[in-house]
C-alpha positions as CSV (number, residue, x, y, z in Angstrom):
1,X,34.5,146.0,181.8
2,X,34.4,143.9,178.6
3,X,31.7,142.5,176.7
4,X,31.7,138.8,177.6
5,X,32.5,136.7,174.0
6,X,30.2,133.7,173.1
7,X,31.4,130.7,171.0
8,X,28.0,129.7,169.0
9,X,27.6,126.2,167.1
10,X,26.1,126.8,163.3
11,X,23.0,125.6,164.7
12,X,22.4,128.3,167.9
13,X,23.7,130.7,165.3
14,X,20.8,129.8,162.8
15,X,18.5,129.8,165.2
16,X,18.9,133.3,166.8
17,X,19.0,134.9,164.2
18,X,15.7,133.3,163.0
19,X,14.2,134.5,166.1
20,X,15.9,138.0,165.9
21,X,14.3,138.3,162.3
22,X,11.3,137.5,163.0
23,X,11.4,139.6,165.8
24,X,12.3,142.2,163.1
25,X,9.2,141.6,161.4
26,X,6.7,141.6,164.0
27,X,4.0,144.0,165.2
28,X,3.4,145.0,168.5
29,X,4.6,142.7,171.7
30,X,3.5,139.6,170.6
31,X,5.1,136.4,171.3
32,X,8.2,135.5,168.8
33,X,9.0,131.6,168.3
34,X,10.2,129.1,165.8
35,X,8.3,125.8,165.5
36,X,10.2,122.8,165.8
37,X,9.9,120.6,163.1
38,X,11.5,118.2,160.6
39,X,11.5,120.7,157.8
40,X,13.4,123.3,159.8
41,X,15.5,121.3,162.3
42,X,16.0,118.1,160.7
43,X,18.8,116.7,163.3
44,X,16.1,116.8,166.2
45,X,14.4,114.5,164.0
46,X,17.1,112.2,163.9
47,X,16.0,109.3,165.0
48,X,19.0,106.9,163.9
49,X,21.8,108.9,165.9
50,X,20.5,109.7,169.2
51,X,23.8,111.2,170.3
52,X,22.8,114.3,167.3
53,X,19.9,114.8,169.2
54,X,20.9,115.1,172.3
55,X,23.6,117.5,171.2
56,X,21.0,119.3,169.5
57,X,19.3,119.7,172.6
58,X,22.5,120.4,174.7
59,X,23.1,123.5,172.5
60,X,19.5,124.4,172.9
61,X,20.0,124.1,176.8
62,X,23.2,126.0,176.6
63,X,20.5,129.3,175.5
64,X,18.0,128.6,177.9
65,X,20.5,129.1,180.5
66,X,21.5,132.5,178.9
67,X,18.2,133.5,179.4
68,X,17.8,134.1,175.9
69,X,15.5,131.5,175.0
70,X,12.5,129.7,176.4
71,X,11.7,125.5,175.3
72,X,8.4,124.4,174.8
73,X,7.5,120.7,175.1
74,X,5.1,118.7,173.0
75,X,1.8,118.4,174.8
76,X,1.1,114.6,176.1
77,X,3.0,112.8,179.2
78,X,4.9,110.9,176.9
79,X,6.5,113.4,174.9
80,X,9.6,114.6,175.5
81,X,10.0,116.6,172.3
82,X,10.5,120.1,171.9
83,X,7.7,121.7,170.2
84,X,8.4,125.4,170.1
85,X,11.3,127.9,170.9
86,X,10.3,131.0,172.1
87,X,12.7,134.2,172.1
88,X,12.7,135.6,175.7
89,X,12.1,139.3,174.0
90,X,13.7,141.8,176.8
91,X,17.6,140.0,176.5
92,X,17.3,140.9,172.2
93,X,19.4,143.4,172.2
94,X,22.5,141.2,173.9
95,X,21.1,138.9,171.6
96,X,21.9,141.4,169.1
97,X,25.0,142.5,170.2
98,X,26.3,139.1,170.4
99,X,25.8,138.0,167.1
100,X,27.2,141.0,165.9
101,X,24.5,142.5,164.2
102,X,23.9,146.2,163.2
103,X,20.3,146.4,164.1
104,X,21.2,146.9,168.2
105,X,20.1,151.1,168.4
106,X,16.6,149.8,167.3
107,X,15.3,147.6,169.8
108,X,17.2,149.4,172.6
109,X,13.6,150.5,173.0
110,X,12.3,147.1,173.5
């Protein structure tokens, strides 16, 4: 059987492998995320072309329904923002394997 083949934008790119290194850097089980903010992820923040953010959250989506990925919102009813992306830990090593990094006998043990 072969390996299925993902197609990754430069920004789900980016971001896993932000997640993956931090993920390479922390101790014990704890929780690995990326907070969402201007400095970081300046097209979610970009309030003059709507149609950027929503891709930006399409792509975003698009790794939530891999499993790979979990969304946080922005507390209050009136947010709609995403606050905080969470790596879904147990699915790192397809993670691994599908960005084509070297690190994959490691965290078979995750």
């Amino acid at each position: 059987m072969s390996k299925p083949r993902y197609l990754f934008s430069a920004a789900q790119t980016s971001l896993l492998h932000a997640l993956i290194d931090r993920m390479e850097h922390a101790s014990g089980s704890r929780m690995i995320s990326v907070r969402v903010n201007m400095q970081r992820f300046p097209d979610y923040f970009a309030d003059e072309d709507p149609a950027q953010v929503r891709r930006w959250e399409e792509e975003l989506l698009a790794l939530k329904a891999l499993g790979w990925i979990t969304l946080d919102y922005a507390k209050g009813s009136e947010s709609h923002r995403i606050d905080r992306i969470r790596l879904e830990r147990e699915r790192a090593c397809e993670i691994i394997a599908a960005l084509h990094r070297m690190e994959i006998a490691r965290f078979k043990q995750l």
